[in-house]
C-alpha positions in Angstrom: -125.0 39.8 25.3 -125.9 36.1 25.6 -127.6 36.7 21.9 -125.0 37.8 20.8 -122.6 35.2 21.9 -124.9 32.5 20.3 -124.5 34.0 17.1 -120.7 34.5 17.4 -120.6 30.5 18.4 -123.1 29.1 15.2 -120.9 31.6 12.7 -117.6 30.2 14.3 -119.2 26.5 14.1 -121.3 26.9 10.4 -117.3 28.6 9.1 -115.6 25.3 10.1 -118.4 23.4 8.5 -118.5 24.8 5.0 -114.8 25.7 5.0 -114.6 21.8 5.3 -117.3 21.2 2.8 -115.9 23.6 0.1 -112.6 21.6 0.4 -114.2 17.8 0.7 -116.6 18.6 -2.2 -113.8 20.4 -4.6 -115.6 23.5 -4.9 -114.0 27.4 -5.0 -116.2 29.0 -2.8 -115.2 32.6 -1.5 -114.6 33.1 2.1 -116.5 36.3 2.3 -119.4 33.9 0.5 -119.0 31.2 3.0 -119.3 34.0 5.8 -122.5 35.0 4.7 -123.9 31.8 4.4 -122.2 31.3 8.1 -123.9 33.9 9.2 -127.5 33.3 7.6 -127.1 30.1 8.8 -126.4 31.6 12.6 -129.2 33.9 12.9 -132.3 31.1 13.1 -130.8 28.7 15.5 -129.5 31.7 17.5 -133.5 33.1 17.7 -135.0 29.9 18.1 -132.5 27.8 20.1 -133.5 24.2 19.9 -136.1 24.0 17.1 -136.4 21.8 14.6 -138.0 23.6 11.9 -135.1 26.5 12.7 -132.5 24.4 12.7 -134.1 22.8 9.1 -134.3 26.6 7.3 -130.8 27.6 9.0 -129.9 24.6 7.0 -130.9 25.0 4.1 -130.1 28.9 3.7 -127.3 27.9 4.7 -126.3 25.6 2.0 -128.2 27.4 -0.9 -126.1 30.8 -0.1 -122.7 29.1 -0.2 -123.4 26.5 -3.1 -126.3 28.1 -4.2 -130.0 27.0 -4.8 -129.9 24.7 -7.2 -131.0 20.7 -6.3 -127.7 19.1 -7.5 -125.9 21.8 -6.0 -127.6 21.8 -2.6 -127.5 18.0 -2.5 -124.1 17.9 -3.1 -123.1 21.0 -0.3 -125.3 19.6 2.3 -123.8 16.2 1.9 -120.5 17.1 3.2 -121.7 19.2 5.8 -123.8 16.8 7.4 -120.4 15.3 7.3 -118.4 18.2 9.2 -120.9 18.6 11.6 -121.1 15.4 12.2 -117.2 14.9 12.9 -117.1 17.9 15.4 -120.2 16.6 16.5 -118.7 13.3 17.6 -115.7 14.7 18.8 -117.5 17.5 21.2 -119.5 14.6 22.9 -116.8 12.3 23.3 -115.2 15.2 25.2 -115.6 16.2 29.0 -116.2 19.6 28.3 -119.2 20.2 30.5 -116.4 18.9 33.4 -113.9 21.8 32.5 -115.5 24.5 35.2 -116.5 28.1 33.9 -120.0 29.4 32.5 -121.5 28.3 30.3 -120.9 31.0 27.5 -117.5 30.2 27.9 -117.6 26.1 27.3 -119.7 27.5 24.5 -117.1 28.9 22.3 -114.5 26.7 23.7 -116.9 24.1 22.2 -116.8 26.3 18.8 -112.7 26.4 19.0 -112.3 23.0 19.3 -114.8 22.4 16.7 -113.1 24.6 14.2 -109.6 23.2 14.9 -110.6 20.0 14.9 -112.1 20.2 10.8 -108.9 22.3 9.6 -107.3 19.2 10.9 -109.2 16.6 8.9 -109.7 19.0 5.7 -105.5 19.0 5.9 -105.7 15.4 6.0 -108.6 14.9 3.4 -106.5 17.2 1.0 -103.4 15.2 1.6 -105.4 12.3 1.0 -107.2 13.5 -2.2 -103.6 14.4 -3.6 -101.7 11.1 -3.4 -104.6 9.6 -5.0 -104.6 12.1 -7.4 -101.1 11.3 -8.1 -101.5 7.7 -8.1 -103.9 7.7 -10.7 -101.0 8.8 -12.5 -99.2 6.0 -12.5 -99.6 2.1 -13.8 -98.3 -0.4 -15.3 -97.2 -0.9 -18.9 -95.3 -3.4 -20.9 -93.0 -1.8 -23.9 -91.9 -3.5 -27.3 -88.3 -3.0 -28.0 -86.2 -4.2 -30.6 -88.7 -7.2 -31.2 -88.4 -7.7 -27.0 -91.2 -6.6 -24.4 -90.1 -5.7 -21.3 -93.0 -4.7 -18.0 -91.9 -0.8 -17.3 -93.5 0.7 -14.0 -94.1 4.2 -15.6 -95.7 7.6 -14.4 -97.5 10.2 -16.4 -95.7 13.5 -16.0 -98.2 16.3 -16.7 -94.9 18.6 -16.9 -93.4 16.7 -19.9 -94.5 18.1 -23.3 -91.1 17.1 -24.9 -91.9 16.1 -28.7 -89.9 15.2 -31.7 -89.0 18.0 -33.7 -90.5 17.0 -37.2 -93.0 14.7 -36.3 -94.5 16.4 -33.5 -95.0 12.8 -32.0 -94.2 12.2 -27.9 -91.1 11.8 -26.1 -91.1 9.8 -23.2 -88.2 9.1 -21.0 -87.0 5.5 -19.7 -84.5 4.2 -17.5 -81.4 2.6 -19.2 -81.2 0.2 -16.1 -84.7 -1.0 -16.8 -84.1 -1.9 -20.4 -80.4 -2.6 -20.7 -81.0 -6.3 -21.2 -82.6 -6.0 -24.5 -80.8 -3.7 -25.9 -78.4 -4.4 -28.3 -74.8 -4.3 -27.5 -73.1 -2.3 -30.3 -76.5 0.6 -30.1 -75.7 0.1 -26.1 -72.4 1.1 -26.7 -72.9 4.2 -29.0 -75.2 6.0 -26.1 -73.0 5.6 -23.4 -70.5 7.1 -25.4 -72.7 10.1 -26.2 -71.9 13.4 -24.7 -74.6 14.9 -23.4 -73.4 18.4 -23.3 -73.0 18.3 -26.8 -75.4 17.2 -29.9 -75.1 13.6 -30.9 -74.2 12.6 -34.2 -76.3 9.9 -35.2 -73.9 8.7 -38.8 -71.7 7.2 -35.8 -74.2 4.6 -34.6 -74.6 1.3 -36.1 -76.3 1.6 -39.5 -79.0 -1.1 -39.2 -80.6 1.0 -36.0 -80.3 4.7 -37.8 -83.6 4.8 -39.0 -85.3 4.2 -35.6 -83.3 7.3 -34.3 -84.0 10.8 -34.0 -82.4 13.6 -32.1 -84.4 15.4 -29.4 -84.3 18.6 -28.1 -84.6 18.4 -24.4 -84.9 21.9 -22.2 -84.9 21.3 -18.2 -84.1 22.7 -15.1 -80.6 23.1 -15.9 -80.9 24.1 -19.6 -81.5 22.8 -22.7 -79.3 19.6 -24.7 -80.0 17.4 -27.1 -80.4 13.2 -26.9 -80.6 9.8 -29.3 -84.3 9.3 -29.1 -85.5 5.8 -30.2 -88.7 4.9 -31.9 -90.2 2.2 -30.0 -92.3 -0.8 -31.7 -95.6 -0.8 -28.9 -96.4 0.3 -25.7 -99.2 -1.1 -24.1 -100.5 0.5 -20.8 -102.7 -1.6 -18.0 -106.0 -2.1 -19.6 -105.1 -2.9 -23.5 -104.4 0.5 -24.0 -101.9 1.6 -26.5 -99.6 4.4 -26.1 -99.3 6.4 -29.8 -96.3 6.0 -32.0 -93.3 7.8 -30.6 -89.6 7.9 -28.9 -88.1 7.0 -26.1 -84.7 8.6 -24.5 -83.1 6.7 -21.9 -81.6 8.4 -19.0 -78.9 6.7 -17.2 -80.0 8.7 -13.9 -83.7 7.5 -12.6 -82.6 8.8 -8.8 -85.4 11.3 -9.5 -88.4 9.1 -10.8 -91.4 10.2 -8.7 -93.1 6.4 -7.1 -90.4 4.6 -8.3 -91.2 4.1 -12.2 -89.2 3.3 -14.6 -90.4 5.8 -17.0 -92.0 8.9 -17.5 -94.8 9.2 -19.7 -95.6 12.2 -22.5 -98.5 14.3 -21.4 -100.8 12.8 -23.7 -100.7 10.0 -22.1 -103.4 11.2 -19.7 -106.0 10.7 -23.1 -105.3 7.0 -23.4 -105.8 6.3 -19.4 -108.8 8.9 -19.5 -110.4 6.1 -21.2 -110.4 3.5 -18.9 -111.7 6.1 -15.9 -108.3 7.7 -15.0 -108.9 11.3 -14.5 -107.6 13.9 -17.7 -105.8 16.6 -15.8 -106.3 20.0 -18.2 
């Protein structure tokens, strides 16, 4: 029975290891995949309790049957499980348990509860974590030529807009008016407030000088599809020197729902311009 129990406690403890491993290190790992490699990991240190050389192969089969054989691969795995181990590790000595009363099988796989709870809690956090940085790699700083002005625009790369100008198949990005209104021109300013945006705009009725920088754009949302003014911008320059391709901008009087506070969001082909100075490409 007490064999038995030992097993139970290294498969409960080996689980919360390389489930947080699998998460930490990004990989897609099954779980019946990671129970097997639990399990093979369980069976030496459960026969040979306390031995080195056991505890070495139980590591290493371990690691090889959930991220397989390979050196990068088994590098990689057994980095991040050190890791797990290593925070329930820490946690199950700085904790009393041996002061809690009952047998010892018992403090045993309390010890392998705790230690399992306590490594879905940080792989939550990690993935939390890992997220907002995702996101935030996602956003930057940019300054955008207008109308022979520049103006610094806080903007965010939406991998959700693909929104392109009809003929030219070139990117649509979307700004807020509020960040921009200074410089531009009065009469234009006037025309696209007067624009209903249920209907299609008619472009003959904006001031003739600014006509050729206009195009209409076909926008499809949430809440249906309309059409907008978009306006070909001079140059838009992103943190690090790099330019954004030629294309429009619409401005939306309504930024309530700009994600980080930006003032503009970004084509999705954006991501191949930041890609190049180490920003992740989301595909």
């Amino acid at each position: 029975m007490y064999g038995e129990i030992m097993i139970l406690v290294n498969l409960m403890f080996n689980y919360a290891v390389l489930a947080f491993a699998n998460a930490a290190g990004r990989t897609r790992i099954s779980r019946k995949r990671l129970l097997l490699a639990s399990l093979t990991g369980a069976l030496p240190a459960a026969v040979y309790p306390g031995s080195i050389t056991a505890s070495c192969i139980a590591l290493f089969a371990m690691v090889g049957t959930a991220f397989g054989f390979s050196r990068k691969r088994m590098a990689g795995g057994a980095g991040y499980v050190l890791m797990g181990a290593l925070l329930a590790g820490g946690l199950l000595t700085a904790l009393p348990v041996g002061e809690w009363g009952r047998g010892g099988q018992f403090r045993l796989v309390l010890c392998a509860g705790l230690a399992f709870t306590v490594l879905q809690l940080v792989k939550g956090k990690w993935l939390s974590v890992r997220q907002l940085s995702r996101l935030s790699e996602f956003r930057c700083t940019s300054r955008l030529e207008l109308f022979g002005s520049h103006v610094p625009l806080d903007v965010f790369i939406d991998t959700g807009n693909s929104c392109t100008e009809p003929l030219s198949g070139e990117a649509v990005h979307f700004v807020s008016l509020r960040a921009v209104r200074s410089i531009i021109p009065d009469d234009l300013l006037a025309c696209l407030q007067k624009t209903d945006s249920s209907g299609i705009p008619n472009l003959k009725e904006f001031p003739e000088e600014f006509r050729s920088l206009l195009r209409l754009i076909r926008i499809q949302t949430v809440d249906g599809a309309g059409w907008a003014a978009g306006i070909r911008f001079g140059a838009w320059e992103l943190e690090g020197n790099r330019l954004l391709d030629p294309g429009f901008i619409v401005l939306t009087a309504d930024d309530a729902r700009y994600p980080h506070q930006a003032s503009a969001i970004l084509h999705v082909s954006a991501l191949e311009t930041t890609e190049e100075r180490g920003m992740a490409h989301a595909t």
